[in-house]
N, C-alpha and C positions, 0 to 999 in steps of 0.2 A: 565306373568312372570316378574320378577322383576330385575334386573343385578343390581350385585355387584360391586360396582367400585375397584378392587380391581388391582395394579397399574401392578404385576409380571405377573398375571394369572387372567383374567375379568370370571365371569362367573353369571350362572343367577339362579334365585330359582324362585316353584311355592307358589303364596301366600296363599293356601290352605295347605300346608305340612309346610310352615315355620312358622304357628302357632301353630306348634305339638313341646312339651317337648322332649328332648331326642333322637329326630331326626336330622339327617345331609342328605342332600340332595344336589344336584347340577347337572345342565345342564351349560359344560364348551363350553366357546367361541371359535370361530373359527378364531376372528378377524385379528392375528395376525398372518395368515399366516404357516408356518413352523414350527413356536414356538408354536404356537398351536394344532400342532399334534399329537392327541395320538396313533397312530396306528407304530405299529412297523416296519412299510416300510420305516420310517421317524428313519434316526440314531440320531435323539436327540429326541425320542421319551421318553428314560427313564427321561433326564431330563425333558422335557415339563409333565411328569406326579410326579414327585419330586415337581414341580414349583406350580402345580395342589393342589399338596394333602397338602401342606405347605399354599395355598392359602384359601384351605376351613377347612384344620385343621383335618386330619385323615395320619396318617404314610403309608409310602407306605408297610409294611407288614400286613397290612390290606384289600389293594385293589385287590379284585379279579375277573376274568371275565372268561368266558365260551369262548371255539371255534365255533365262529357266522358260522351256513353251513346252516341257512335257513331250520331248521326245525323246527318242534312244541315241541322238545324236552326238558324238565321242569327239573333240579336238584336242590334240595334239598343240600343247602350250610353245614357241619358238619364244628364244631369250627377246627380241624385236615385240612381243607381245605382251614384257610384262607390264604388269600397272593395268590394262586394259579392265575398265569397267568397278575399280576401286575407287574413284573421286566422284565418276557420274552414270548413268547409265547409258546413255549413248554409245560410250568407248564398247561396252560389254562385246564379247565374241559372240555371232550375232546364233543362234538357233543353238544352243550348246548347254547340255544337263549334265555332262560330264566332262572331266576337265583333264589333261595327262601330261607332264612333264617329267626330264631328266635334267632340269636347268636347275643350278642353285639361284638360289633367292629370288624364287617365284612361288608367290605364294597363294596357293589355289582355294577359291570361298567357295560354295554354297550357300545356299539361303533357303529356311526351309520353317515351315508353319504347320505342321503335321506330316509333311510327307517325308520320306527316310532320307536322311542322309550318311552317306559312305564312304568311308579312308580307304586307301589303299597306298601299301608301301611295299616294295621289294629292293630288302636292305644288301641282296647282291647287285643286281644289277642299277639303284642307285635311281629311283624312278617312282613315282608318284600320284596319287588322282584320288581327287575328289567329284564323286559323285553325286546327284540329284533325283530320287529316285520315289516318285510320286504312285499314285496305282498303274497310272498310263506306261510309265517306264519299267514297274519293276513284271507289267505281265510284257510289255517289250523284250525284257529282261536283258536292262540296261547293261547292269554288272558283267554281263556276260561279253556284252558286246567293251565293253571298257578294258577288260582282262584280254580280250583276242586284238586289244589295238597294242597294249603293254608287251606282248609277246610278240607282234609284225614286225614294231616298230624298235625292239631293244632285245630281243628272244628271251624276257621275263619266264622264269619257270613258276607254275602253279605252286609247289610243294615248299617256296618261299617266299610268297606271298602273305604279307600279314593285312589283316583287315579290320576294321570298327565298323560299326552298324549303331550311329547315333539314335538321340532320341526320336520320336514319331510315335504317329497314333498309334495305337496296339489296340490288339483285336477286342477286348475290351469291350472301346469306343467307336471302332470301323467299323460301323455297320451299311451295307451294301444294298444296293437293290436285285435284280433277279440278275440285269442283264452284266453288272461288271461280275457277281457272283462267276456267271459262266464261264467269262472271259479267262478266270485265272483254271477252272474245270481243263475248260477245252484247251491250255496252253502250258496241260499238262505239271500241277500244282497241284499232288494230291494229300490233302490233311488240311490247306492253307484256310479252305472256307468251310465254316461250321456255323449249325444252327443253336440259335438261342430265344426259346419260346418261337414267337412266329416271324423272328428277323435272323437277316444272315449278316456273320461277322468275316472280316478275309486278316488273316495274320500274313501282315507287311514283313516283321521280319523274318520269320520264316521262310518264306516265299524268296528275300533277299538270303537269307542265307544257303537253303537249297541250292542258289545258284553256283554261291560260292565252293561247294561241295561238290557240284555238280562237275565243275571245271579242274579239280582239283589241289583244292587252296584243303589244309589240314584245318581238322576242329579246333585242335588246340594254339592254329594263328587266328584264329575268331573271336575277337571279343564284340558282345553286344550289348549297349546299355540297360536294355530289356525299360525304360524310362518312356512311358506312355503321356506326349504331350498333354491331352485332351483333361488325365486326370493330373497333372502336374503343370497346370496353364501358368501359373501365379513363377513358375521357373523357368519354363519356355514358350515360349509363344504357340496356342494353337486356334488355327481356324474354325474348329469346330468347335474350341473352347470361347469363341467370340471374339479372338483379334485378327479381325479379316483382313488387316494389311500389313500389320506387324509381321520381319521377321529374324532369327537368330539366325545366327553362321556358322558354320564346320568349315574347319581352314586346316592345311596341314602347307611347310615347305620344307626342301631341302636346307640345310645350311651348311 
């Protein structure tokens, strides 16, 4: 990833997606503490996302985002829905960790505190999504389900699919109990959980990436931050790093 030095609102891009026409994308900083919060626990959250979208250059009735509950559940963005969930939460789409559009100037958030967040763009057919993809999701294995909605709904081909894999815990810092341990075993994840002394660790994004290989997305449209919130807290926000409510955004839109 690359960071924008940008002086209101720092944020960063993947250099795979910032050589695509027509595109806007952004993984925003955490640096700044408070003012870098976009979660709406934080009361200057509307401005920290004003400050945001004036930074990388998309209006805030454009910015929309799904209510994160940690499921695998995939919606399909209609031009009628955008704006939904960028001013308040209420509007959010309601049970929704992945987000899929072919509209321009809809521009799809996440919000994410350690757990992975995911771009996705397929610069043929003109199509888009942003992911949320937490333990629960990626042994769900959200992406999978995101990629077969991309393909129903526009016949997206795998082999031009380009992908990011933001920041989030890394294995590192994941460290598991026995029973999520199993969960990624038994759902057929094999490398993802490793031991270290007498604890077990599960690598998120491998586990996210696997998926993407699995479906047929190429290695070389993969780019991954490999940037582990937990030891990088003071840059993004992480739960296990102590900011239990704080959180940054992965945004990407057509233009």
């Amino acid at each position: 990833m690359n960071k924008n030095e940008n002086s209101f609102f720092p944020y960063y891009q993947f250099g795979l997606l910032s050589e695509e026409k027509g595109l806007l994308h952004f993984v925003a900083s955490g640096e700044n503490g408070e003012r870098s919060d976009l979660s709406f626990v934080n009361p200057e959250a509307l401005k920290n996302r004003q400050l945001l979208a004036k930074a990388v250059g998309f209006e805030m009735g454009q910015l929309t985002l799904g209510e994160q509950t940690h499921s695998t559940h995939v919606t399909v963005v209609r031009a009628e829905e955008r704006g939904r969930g960028g001013c308040d939460n209420l509007s959010r789409l309601p049970d929704t960790d992945a987000l899929v559009t072919a509209e321009k100037g809809i521009c799809l958030m996440v919000l994410t505190a350690d757990c992975v967040p995911v771009l996705l763009y397929d610069p043929v057919c003109r199509v888009i999504a942003a992911v949320h993809a937490g333990w629960k999701g990626t042994v769900g294995k959200i992406v999978v389900r995101t990629l077969e909605v991309m393909r129903q709904e526009w016949g997206c081909r795998p082999e031009n699919i380009l992908a990011a894999i933001g920041p989030s815990i890394g294995k590192c810092c994941f460290e598991v109990g026995d029973e999520v341990a199993a969960c990624f075993t038994e759902q057929g994840f094999p490398g993802v959980v490793s031991q270290n002394g007498d604890s077990l660790h599960v690598d998120l994004w491998k586990a996210n990436e696997m998926q993407l290989l699995s479906e047929g997305i190429r290695e070389f449209h993969i780019e991954s931050a490999h940037v582990c919130t937990r030891c990088h807290a003071h840059t993004f926000f992480s739960y296990r790093g102590g900011a239990s409510l704080a959180r940054f955004g992965t945004g990407i839109m057509l233009k």
